[in-house]
C-alpha positions in Angstrom: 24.0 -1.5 4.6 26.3 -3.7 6.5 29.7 -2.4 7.8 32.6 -2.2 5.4 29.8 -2.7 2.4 31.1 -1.8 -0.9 28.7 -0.1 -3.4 28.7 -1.3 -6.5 27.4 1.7 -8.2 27.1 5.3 -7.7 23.7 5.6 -8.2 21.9 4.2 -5.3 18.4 2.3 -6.6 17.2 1.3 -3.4 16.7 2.8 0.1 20.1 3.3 2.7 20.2 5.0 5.7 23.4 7.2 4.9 25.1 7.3 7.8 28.9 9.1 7.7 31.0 5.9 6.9 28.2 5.3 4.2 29.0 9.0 3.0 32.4 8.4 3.1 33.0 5.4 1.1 30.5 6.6 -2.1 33.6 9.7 -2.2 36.1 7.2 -2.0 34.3 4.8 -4.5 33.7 8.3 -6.6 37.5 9.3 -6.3 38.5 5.5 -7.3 35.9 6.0 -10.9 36.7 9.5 -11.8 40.2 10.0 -10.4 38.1 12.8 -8.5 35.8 13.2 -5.7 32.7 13.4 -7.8 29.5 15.1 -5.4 27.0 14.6 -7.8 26.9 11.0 -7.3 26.6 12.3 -3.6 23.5 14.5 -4.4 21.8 12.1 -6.5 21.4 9.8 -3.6 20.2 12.1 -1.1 17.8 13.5 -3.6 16.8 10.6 -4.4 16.3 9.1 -0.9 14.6 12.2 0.1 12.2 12.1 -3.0 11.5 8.8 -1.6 10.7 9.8 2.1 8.8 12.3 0.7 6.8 10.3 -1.3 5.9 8.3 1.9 4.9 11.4 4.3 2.6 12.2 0.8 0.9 9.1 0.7 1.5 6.8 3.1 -2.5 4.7 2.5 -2.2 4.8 -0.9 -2.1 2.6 -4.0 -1.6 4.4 -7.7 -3.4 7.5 -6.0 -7.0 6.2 -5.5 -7.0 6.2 -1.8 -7.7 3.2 0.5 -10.8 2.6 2.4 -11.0 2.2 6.5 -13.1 0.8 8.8 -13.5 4.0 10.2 -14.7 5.1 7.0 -17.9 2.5 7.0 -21.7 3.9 7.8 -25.0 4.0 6.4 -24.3 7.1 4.3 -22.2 4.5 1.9 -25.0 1.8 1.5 -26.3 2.1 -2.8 -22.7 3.7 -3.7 -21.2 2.0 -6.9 -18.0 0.2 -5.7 -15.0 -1.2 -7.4 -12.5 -3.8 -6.2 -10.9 -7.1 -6.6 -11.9 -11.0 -5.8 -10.6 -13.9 -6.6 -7.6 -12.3 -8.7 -10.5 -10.1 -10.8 -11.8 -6.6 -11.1 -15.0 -6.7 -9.8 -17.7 -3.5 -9.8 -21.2 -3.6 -7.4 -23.4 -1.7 -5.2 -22.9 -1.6 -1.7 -25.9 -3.3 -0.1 -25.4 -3.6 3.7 -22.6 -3.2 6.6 -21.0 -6.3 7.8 -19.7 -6.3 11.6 -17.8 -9.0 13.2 -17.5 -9.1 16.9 -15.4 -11.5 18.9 -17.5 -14.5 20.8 -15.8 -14.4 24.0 -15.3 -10.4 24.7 -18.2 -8.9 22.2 -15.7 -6.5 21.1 -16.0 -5.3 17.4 -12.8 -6.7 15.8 -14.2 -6.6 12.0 -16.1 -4.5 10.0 -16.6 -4.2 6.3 -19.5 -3.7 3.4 -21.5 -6.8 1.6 -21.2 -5.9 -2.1 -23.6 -7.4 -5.3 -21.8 -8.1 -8.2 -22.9 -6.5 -11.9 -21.5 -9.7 -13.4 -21.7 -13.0 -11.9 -18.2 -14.4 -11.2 -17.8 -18.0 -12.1 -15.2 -20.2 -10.0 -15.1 -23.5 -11.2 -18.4 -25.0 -10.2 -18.7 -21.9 -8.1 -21.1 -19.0 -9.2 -20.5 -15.6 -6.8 -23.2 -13.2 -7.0 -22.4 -11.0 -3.6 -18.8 -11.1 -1.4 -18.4 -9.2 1.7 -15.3 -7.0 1.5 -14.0 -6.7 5.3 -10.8 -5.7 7.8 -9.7 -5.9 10.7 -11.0 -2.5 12.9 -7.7 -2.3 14.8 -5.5 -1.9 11.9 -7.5 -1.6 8.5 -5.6 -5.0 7.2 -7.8 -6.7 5.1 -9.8 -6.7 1.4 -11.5 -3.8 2.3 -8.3 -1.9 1.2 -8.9 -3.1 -2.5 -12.5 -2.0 -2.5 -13.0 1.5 -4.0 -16.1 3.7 -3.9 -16.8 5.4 -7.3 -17.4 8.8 -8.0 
């Protein structure tokens, strides 16, 4: 929040760092509503921001609680799994079938790494016909689609 901000409501529906004038002008936006200083406006948004942290620290790789798969997390123990994900905007399922490792040409350093998955289903593009798609990231910081690709229990 900027300095002299004016909240609009007392609930807050997004995430502020409450600092003391912050604190200070929900009360007087409270007193100015309810012709009282109302704390439970107060509470609600430091429960609610702390619901929110807490969230985070929980799950901080997550998406809709299915975890996210690393790099780190890629060996030949997960080659024949069953795998879910997504390509070209569509829910896909396969079997693993191989590692995929890209190294840098000028310092041979591993910078990618990832699994090559076959489709159950074909996936038709156009003219385009996929039967197989490599599902990779970047080793350094996991950013890639491998995040989207699931292995099935």
């Amino acid at each position: 929040m900027q300095k002299g901000a004016v909240l609009q409501s007392p609930t807050l529906q997004f995430g502020a760092i409450l600092c003391k004038k912050t604190r200070k002008s929900i009360k007087r936006y409270a007193k100015t509503q309810n012709k009282r200083t109302n704390t439970c406006a107060f509470k609600n948004i430091t429960l609610s921001l702390q619901q929110k942290k807490k969230q985070k620290q929980l799950n901080p790789k997550t998406r809709k609680g299915t975890k996210i798969m690393k790099t780190s997390e890629i060996n030949n123990s997960i080659i024949g799994k069953r795998v879910n994900g997504i390509f070209l905007a569509t829910p896909i399922t396969g079997t693993i079938t191989e590692i995929v490792e890209d190294y840098c040409p000028v310092t041979k350093v591993l910078c990618g790494k990832g699994v090559k998955i076959e489709l159950d289903e074909p996936l038709h593009d156009g003219n385009d016909v996929y039967t197989s798609y490599e599902s990779t990231a970047r080793v350094y910081d996991d950013w890639g689609n491998l995040e989207y690709t699931k292995i099935m229990n």
